[in-house]
C-alpha atoms as an extended CHARMM CRD file, in Angstrom:
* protein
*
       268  EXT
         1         1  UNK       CA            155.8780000000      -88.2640000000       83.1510000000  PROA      1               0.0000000000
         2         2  UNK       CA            155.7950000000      -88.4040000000       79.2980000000  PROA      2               0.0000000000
         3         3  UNK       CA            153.7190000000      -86.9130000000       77.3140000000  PROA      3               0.0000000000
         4         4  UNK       CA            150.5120000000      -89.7870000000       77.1810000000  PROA      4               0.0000000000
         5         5  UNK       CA            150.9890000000      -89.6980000000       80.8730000000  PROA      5               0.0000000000
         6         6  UNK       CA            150.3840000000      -86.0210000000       81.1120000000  PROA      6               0.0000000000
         7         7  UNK       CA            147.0900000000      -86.4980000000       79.8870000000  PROA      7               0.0000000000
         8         8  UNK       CA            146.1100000000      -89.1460000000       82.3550000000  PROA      8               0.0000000000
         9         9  UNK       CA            147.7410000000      -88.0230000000       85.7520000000  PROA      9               0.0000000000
        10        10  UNK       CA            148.4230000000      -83.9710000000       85.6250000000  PROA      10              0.0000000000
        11        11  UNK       CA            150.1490000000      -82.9080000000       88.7770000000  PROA      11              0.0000000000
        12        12  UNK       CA            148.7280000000      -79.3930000000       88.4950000000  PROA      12              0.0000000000
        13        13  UNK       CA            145.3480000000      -78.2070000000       86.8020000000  PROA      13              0.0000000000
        14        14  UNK       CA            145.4900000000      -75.3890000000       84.2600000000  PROA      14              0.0000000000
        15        15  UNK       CA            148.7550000000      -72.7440000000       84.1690000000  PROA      15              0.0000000000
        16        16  UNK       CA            151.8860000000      -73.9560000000       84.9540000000  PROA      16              0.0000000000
        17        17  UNK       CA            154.6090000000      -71.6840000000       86.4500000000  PROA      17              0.0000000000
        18        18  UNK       CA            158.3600000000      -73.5370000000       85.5300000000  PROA      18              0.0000000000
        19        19  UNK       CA            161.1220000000      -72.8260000000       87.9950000000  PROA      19              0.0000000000
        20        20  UNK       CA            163.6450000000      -74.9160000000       86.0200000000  PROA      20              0.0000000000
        21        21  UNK       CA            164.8870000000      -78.3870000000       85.0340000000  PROA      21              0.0000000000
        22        22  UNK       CA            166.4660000000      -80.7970000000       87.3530000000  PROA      22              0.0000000000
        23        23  UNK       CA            167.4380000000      -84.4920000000       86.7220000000  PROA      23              0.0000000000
        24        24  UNK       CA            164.9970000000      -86.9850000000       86.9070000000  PROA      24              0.0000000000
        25        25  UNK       CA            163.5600000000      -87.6320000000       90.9100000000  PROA      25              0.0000000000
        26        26  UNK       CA            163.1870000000      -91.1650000000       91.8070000000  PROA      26              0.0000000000
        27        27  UNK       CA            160.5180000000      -90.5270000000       94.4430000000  PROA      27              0.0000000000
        28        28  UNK       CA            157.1870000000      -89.1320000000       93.4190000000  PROA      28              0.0000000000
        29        29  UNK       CA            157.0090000000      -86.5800000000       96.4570000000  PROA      29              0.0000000000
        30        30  UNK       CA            156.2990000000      -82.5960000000       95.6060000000  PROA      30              0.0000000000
        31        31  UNK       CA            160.0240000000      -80.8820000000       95.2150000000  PROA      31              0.0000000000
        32        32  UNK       CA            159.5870000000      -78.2580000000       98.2630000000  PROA      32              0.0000000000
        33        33  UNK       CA            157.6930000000      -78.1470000000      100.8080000000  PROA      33              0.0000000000
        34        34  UNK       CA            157.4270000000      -74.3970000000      100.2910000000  PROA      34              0.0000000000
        35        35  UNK       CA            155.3290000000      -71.5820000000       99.3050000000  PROA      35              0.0000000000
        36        36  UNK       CA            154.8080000000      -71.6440000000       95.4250000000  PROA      36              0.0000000000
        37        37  UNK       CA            154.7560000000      -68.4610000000       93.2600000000  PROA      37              0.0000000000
        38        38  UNK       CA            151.3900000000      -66.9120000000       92.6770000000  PROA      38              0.0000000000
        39        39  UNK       CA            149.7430000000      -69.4410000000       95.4200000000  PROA      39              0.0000000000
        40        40  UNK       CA            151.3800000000      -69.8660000000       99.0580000000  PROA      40              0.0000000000
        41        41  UNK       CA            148.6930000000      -73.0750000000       99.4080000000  PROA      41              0.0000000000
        42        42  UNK       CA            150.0270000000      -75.2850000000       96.5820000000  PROA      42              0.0000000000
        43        43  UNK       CA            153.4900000000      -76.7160000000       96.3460000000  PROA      43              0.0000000000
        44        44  UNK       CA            156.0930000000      -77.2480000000       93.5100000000  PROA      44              0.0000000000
        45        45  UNK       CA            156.2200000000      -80.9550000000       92.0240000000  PROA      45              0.0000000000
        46        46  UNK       CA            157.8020000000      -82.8800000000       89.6500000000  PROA      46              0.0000000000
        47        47  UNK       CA            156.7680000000      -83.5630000000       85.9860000000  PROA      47              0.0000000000
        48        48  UNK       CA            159.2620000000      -86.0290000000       84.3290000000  PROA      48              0.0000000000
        49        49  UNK       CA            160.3270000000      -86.8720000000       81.2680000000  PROA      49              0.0000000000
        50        50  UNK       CA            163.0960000000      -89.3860000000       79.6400000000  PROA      50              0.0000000000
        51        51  UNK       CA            165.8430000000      -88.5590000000       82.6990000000  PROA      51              0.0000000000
        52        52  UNK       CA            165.0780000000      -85.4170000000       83.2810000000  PROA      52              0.0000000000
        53        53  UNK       CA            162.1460000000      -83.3400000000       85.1170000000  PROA      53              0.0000000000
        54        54  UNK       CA            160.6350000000      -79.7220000000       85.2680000000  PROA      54              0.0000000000
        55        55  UNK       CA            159.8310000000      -78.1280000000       88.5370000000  PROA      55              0.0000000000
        56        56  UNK       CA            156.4150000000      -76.9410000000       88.3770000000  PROA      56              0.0000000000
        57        57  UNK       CA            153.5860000000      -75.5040000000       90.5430000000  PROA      57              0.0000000000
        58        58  UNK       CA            149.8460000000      -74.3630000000       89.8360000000  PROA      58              0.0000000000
        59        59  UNK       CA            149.7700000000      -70.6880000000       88.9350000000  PROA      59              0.0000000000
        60        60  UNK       CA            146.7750000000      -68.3610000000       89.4160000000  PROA      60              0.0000000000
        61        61  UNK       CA            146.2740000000      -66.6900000000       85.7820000000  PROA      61              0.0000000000
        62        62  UNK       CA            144.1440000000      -63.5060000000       87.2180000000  PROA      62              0.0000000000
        63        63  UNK       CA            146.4860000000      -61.5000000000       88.5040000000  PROA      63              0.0000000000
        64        64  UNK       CA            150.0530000000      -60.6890000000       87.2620000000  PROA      64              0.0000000000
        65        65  UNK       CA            153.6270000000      -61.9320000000       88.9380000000  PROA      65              0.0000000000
        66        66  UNK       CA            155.6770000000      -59.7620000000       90.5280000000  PROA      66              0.0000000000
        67        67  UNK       CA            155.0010000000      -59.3180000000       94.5240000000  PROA      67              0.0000000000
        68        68  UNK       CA            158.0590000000      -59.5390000000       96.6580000000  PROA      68              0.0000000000
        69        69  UNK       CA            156.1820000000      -63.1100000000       97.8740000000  PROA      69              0.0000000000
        70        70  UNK       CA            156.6940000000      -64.3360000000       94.0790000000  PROA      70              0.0000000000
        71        71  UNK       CA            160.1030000000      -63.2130000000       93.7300000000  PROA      71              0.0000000000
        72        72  UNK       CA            161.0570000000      -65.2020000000       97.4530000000  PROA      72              0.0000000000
        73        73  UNK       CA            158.6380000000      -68.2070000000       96.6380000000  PROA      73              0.0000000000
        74        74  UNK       CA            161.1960000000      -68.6470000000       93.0150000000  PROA      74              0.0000000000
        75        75  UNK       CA            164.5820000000      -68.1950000000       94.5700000000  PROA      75              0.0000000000
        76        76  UNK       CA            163.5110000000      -70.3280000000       97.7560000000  PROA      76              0.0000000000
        77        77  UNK       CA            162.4450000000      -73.6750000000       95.6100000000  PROA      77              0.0000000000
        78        78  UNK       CA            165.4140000000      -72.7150000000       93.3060000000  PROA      78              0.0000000000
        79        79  UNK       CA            167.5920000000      -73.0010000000       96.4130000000  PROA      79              0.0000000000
        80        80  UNK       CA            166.2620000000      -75.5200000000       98.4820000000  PROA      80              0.0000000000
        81        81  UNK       CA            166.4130000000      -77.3190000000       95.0790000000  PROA      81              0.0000000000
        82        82  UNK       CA            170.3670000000      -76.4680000000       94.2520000000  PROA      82              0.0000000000
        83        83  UNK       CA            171.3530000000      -77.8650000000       98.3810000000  PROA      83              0.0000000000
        84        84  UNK       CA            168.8150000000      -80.9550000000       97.7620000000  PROA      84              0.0000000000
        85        85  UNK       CA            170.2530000000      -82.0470000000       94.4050000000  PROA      85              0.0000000000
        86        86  UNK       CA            172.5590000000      -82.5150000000       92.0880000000  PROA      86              0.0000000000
        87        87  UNK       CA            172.0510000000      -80.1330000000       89.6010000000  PROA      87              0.0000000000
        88        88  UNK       CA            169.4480000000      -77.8050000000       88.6480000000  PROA      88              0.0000000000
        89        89  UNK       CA            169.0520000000      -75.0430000000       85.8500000000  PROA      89              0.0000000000
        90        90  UNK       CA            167.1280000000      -72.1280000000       86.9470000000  PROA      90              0.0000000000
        91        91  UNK       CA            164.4820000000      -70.2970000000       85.3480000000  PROA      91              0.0000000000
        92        92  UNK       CA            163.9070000000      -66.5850000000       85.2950000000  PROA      92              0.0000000000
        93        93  UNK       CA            161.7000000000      -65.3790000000       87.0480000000  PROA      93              0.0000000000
        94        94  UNK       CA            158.1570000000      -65.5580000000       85.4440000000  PROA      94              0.0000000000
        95        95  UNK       CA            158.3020000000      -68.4900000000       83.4950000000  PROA      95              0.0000000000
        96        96  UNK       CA            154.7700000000      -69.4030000000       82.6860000000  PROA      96              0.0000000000
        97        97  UNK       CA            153.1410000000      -72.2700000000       80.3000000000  PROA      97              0.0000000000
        98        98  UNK       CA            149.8060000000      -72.9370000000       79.6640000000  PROA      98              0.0000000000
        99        99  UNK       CA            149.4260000000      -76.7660000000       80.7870000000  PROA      99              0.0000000000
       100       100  UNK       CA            151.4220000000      -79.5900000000       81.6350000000  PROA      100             0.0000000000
       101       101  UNK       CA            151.3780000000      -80.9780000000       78.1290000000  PROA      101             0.0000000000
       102       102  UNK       CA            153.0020000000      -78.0620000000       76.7360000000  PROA      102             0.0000000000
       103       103  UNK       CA            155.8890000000      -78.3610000000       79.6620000000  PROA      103             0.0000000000
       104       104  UNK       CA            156.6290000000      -81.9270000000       78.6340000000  PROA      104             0.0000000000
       105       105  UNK       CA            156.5900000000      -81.6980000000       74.6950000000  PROA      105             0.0000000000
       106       106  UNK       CA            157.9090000000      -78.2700000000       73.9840000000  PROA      106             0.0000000000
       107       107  UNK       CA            159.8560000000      -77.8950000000       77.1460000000  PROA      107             0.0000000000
       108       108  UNK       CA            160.9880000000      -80.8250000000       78.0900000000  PROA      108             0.0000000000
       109       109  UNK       CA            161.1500000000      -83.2060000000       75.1430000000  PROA      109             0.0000000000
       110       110  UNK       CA            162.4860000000      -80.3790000000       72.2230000000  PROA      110             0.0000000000
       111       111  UNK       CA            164.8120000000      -79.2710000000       74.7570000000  PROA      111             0.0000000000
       112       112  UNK       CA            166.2490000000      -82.2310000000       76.5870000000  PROA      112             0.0000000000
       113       113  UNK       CA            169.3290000000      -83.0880000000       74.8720000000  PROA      113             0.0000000000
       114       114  UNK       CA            170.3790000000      -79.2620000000       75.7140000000  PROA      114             0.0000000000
       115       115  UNK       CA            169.2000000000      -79.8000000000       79.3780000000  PROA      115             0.0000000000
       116       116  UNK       CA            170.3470000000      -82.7160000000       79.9640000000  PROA      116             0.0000000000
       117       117  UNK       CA            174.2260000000      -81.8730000000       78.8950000000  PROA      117             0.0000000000
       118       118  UNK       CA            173.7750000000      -78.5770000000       80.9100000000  PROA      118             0.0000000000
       119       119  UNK       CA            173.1170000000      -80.6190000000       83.9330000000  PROA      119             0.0000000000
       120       120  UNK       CA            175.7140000000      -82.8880000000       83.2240000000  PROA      120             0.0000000000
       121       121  UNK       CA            178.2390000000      -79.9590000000       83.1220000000  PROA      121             0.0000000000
       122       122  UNK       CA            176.3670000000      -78.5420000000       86.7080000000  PROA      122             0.0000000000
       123       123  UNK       CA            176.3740000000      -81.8440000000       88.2170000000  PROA      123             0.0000000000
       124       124  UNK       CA            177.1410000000      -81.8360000000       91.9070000000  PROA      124             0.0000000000
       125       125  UNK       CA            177.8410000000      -77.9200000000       92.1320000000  PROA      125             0.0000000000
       126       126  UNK       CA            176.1080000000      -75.1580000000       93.2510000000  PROA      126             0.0000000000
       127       127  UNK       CA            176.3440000000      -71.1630000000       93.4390000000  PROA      127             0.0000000000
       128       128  UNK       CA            177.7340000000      -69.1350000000       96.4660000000  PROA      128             0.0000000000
       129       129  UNK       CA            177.2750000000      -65.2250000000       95.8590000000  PROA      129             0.0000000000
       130       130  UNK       CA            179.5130000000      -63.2320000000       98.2580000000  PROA      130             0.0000000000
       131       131  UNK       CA            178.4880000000      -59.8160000000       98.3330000000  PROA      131             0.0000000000
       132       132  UNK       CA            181.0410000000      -56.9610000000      100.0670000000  PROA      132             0.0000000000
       133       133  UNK       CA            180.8250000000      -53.5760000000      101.0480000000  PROA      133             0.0000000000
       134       134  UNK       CA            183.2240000000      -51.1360000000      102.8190000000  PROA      134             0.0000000000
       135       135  UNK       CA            182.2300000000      -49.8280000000      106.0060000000  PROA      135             0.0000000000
       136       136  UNK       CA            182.6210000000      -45.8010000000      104.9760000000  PROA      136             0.0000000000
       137       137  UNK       CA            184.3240000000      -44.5860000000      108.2570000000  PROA      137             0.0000000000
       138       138  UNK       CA            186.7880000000      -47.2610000000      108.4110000000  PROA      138             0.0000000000
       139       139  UNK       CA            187.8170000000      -47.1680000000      104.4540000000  PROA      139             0.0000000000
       140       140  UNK       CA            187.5550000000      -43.1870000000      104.6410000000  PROA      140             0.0000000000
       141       141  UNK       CA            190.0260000000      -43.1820000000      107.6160000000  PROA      141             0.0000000000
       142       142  UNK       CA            192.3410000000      -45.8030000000      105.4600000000  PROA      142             0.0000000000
       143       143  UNK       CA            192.2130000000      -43.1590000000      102.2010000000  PROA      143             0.0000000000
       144       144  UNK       CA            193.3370000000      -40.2210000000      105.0610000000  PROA      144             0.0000000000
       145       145  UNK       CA            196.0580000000      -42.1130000000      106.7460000000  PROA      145             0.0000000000
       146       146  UNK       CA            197.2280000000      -43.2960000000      103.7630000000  PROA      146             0.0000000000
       147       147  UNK       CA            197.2500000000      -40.2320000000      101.3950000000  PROA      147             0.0000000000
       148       148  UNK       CA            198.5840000000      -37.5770000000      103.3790000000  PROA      148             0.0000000000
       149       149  UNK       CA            197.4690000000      -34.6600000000      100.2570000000  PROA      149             0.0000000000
       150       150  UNK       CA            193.9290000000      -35.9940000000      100.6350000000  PROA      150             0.0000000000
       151       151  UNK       CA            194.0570000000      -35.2020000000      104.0360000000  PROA      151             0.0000000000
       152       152  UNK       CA            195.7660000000      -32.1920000000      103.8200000000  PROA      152             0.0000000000
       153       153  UNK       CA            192.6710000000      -31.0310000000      101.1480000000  PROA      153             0.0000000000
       154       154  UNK       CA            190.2330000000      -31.8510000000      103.5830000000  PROA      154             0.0000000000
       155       155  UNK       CA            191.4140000000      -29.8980000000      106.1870000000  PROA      155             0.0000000000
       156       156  UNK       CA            191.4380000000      -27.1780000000      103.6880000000  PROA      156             0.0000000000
       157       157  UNK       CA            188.3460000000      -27.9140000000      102.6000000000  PROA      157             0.0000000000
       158       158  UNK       CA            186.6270000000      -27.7060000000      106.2550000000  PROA      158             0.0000000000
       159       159  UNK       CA            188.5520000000      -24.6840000000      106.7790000000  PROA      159             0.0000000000
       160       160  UNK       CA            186.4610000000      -22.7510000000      104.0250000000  PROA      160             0.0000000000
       161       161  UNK       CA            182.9320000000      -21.6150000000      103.4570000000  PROA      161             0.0000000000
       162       162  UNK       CA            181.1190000000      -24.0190000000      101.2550000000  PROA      162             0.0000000000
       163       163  UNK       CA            180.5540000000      -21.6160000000       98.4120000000  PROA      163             0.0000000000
       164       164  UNK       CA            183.9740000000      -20.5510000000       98.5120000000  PROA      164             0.0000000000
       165       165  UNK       CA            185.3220000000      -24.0330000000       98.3370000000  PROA      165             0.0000000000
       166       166  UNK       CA            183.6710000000      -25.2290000000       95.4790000000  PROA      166             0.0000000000
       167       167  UNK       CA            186.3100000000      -26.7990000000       93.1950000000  PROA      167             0.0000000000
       168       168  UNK       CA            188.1190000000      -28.0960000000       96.6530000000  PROA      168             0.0000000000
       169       169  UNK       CA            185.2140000000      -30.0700000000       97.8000000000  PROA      169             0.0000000000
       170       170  UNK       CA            184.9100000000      -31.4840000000       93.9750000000  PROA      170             0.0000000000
       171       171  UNK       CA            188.7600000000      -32.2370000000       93.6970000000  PROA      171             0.0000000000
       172       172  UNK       CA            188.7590000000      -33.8500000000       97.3930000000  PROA      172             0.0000000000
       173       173  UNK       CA            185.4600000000      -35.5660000000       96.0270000000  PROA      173             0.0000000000
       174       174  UNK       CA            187.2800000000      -37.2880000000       93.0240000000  PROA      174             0.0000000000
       175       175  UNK       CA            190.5400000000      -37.9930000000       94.9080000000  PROA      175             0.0000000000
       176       176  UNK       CA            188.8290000000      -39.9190000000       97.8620000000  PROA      176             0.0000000000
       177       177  UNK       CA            186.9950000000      -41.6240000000       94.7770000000  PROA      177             0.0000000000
       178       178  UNK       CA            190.1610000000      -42.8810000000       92.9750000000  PROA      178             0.0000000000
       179       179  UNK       CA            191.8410000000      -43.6250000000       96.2150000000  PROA      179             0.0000000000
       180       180  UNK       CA            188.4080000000      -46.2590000000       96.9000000000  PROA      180             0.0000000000
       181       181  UNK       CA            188.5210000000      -47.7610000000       93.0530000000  PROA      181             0.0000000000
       182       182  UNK       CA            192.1080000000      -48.6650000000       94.0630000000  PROA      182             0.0000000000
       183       183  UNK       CA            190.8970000000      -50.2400000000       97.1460000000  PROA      183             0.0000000000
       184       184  UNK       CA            187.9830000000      -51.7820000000       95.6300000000  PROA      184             0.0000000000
       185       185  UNK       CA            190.5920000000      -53.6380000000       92.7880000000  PROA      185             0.0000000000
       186       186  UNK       CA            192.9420000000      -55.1870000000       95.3250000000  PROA      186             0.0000000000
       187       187  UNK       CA            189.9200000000      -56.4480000000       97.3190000000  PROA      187             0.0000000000
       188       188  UNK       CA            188.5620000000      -57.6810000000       94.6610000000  PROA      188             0.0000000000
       189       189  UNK       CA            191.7950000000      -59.3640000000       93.7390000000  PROA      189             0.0000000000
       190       190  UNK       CA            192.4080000000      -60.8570000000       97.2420000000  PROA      190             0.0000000000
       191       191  UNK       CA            188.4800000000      -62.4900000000       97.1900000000  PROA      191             0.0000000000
       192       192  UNK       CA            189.1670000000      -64.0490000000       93.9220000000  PROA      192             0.0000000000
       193       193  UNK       CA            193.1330000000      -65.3760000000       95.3850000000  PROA      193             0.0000000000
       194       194  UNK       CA            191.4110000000      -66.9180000000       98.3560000000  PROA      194             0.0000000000
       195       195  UNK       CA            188.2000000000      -68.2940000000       97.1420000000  PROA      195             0.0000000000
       196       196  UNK       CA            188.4920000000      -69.1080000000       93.1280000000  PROA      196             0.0000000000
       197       197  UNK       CA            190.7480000000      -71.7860000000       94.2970000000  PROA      197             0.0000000000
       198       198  UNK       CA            187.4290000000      -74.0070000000       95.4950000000  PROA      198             0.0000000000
       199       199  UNK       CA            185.6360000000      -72.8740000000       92.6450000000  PROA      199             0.0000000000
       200       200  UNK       CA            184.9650000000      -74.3600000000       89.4080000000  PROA      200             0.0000000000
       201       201  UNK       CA            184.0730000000      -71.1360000000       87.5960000000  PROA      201             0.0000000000
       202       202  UNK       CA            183.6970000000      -67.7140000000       88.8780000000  PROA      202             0.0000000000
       203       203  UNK       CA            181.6000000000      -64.1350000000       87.9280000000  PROA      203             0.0000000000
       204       204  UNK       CA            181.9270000000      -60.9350000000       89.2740000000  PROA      204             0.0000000000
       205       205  UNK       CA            179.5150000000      -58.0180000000       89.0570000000  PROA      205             0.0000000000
       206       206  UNK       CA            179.8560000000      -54.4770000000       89.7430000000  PROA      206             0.0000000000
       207       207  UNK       CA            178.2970000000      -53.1790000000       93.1070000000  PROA      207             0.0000000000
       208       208  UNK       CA            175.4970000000      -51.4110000000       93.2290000000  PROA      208             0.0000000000
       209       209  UNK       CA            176.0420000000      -48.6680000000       95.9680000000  PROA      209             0.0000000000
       210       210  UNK       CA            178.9410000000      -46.5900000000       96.5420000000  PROA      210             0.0000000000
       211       211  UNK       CA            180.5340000000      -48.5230000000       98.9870000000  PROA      211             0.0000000000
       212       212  UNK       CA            180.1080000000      -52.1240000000       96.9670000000  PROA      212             0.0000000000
       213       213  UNK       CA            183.2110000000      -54.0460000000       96.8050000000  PROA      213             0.0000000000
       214       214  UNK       CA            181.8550000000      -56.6440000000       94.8520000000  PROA      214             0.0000000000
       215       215  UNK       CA            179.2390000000      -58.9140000000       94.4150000000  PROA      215             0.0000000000
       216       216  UNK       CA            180.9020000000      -62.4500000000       93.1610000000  PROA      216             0.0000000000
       217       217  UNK       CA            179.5620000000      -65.5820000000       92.2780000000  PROA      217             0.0000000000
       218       218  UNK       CA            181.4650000000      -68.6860000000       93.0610000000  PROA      218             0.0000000000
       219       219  UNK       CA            180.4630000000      -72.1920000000       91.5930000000  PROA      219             0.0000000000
       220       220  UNK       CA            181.9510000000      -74.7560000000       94.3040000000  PROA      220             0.0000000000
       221       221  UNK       CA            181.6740000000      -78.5060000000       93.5670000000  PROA      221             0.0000000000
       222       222  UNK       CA            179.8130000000      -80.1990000000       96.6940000000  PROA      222             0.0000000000
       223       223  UNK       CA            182.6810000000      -82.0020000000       98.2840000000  PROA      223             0.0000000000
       224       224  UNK       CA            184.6700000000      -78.1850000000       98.7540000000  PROA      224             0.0000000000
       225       225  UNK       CA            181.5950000000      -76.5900000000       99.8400000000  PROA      225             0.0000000000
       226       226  UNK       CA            182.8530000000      -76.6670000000      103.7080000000  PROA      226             0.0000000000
       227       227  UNK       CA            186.7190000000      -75.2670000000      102.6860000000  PROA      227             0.0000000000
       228       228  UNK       CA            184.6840000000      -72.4130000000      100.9780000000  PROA      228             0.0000000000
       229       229  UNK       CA            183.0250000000      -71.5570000000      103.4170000000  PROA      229             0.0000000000
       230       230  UNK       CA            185.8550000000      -72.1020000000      105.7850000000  PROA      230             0.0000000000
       231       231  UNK       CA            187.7620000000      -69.6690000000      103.7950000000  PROA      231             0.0000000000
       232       232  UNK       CA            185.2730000000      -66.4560000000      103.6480000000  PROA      232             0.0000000000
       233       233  UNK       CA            185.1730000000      -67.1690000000      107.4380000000  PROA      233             0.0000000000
       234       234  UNK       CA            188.5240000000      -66.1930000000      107.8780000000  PROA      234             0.0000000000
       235       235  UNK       CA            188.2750000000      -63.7460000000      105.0800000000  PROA      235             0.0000000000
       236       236  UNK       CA            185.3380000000      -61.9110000000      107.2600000000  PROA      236             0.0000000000
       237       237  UNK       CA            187.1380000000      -62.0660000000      110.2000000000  PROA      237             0.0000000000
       238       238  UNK       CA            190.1120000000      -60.5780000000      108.8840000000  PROA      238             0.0000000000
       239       239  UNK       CA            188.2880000000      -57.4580000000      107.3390000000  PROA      239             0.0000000000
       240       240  UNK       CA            185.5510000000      -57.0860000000      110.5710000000  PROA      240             0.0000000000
       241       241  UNK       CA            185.3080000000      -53.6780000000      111.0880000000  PROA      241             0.0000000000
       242       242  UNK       CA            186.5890000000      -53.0590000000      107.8510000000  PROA      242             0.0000000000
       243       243  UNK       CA            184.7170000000      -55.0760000000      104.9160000000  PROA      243             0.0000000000
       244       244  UNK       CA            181.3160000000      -56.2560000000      105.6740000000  PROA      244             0.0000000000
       245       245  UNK       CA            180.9830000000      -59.9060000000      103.8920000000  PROA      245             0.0000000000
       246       246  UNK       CA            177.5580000000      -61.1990000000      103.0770000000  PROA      246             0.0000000000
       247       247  UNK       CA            177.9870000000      -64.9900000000      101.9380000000  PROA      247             0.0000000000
       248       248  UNK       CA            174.8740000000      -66.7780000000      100.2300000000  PROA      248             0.0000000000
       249       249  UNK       CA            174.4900000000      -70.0990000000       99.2890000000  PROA      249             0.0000000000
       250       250  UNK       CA            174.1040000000      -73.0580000000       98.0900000000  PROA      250             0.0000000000
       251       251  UNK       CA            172.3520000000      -71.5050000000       95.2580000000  PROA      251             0.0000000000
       252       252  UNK       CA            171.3100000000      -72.7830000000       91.6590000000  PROA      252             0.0000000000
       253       253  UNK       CA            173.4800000000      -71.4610000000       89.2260000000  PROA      253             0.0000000000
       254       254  UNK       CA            172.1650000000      -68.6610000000       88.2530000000  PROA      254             0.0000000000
       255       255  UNK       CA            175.3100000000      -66.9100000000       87.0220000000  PROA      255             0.0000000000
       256       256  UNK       CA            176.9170000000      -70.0580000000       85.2270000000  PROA      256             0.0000000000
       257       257  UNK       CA            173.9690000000      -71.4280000000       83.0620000000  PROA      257             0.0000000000
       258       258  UNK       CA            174.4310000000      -69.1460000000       80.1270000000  PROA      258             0.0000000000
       259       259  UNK       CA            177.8320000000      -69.8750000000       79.8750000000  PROA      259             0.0000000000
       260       260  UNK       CA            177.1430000000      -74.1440000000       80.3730000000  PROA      260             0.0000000000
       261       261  UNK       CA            175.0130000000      -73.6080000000       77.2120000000  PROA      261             0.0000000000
       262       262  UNK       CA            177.0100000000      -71.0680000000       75.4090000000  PROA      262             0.0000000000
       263       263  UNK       CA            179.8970000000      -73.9020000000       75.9840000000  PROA      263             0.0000000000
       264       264  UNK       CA            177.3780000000      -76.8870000000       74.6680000000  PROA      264             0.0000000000
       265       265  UNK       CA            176.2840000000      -74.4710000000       71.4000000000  PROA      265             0.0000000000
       266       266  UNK       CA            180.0920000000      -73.5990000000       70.5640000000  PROA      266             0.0000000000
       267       267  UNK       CA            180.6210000000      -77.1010000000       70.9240000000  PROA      267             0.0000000000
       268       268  UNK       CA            178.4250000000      -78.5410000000       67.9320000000  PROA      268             0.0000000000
């Protein structure tokens, strides 16, 4: 759609909610046929413009974003989008512009020669986000068998009233600690040594619990997507019991836009 067209034949009345950019459809069918944020009775669409396209849906403008439904309804289209085609760059969440006009000639048109080399840089890959935690008794029971003062300590430590063994419990506290960050590391290391090899680029985050390994982000060209997954298989079945693996994807990119662009902008 350009911009003349979006005055003639608007896909969606009033407030437009933008999930992100994709390349240009070649069928004029709505992008999911899923729930759409802010309105689980309309779906996303399409509105194109010179090869590429904006994912779109009707948004209601009387009540403010946020619900848990909005925050599925994004990643879901996001997703189904990123398995469905061959690139995509992702939105945050709460994107909102005020008509389709505005999404096609200050979203689409100032910005495509950005988008389009983003998606040319994305093309045919996709996020997977593997998320690990230790199971506590297991990697407690490692930390024991392994450090025989820690253990010792803890027997001490049980052996004493609580008020009495003050200091002990916060020494014991901060050695079981740095035994775990040592763990954590050469996990960490061993995900990266049998995964980054499919991957194109990879991110890791800090967990967000105690017991977080790590939460890493993988992007994995199509045609590897089935050795990836392959490979955290084994990975999960090696630690079961041990290391509890949580494998998403394929995602959109969440974690690998801002560096596409930061790439294209140091670039110029």
């Amino acid at each position: 759609m350009t911009a003349d067209e979006a005055g003639t034949a608007l896909p969606v009345q009033g407030a437009c909610y933008v999930y992100g950019v994709v390349p240009e459809p070649t069928d004029r069918a709505p992008a999911m046929d899923l729930p759409a944020v802010g309105n689980s009775q309309t779906q996303a669409t399409f509105v194109r413009h010179r090869g590429i396209a904006a994912v779109i849906s009707a948004v209601p403008t009387d009540r403010p974003l946020g619900t848990p439904e909005d925050l599925h309804a994004h990643a879901r289209v996001l997703d189904s989008l990123a398995a469905a085609t061959t690139a995509v760059v992702p939105f945050r969440f709460g994107t909102v512009l005020p008509d389709v006009r505005t999404v096609v000639e200050e979203l689409l048109e100032e910005g495509r020669d950005d988008f389009a080399e983003i998606l040319k840089r994305l093309h045919g890959q996709a996020q997977f986000t593997l998320r690990a935690r230790y199971v506590q008794d297991a990697v407690l029971r490692e930390v024991l068998g392994e450090n025989p003062a820690i253990a010792r300590l803890r027997e001490e430590v049980a052996a004493k009233d609580e008020d009495a063994s003050y200091y002990e419990r916060v020494e014991l506290g901060r050695a079981i600690t740095d035994a775990i960050a040592g763990k954590r590391e050469t996990d960490t290391a061993e995900i990266q040594r049998r995964l980054a090899p499919f991957a194109v680029a990879t991110a890791h985050a800090e967990p967000a619990v105690a017991e977080g390994v790590v939460n890493a982000s993988f992007l994995v060209p199509q045609d590897k997507w089935a050795a990836f997954e392959k490979a955290a298989e084994e990975l999960a079945v090696q630690w079961h019991g041990r290391i509890q693996l949580r494998l998403l994807g394929p995602l959109a990119p969440y974690d690998f836009v801002d560096e596409a662009a930061s790439e294209i902008e140091e670039g110029r």
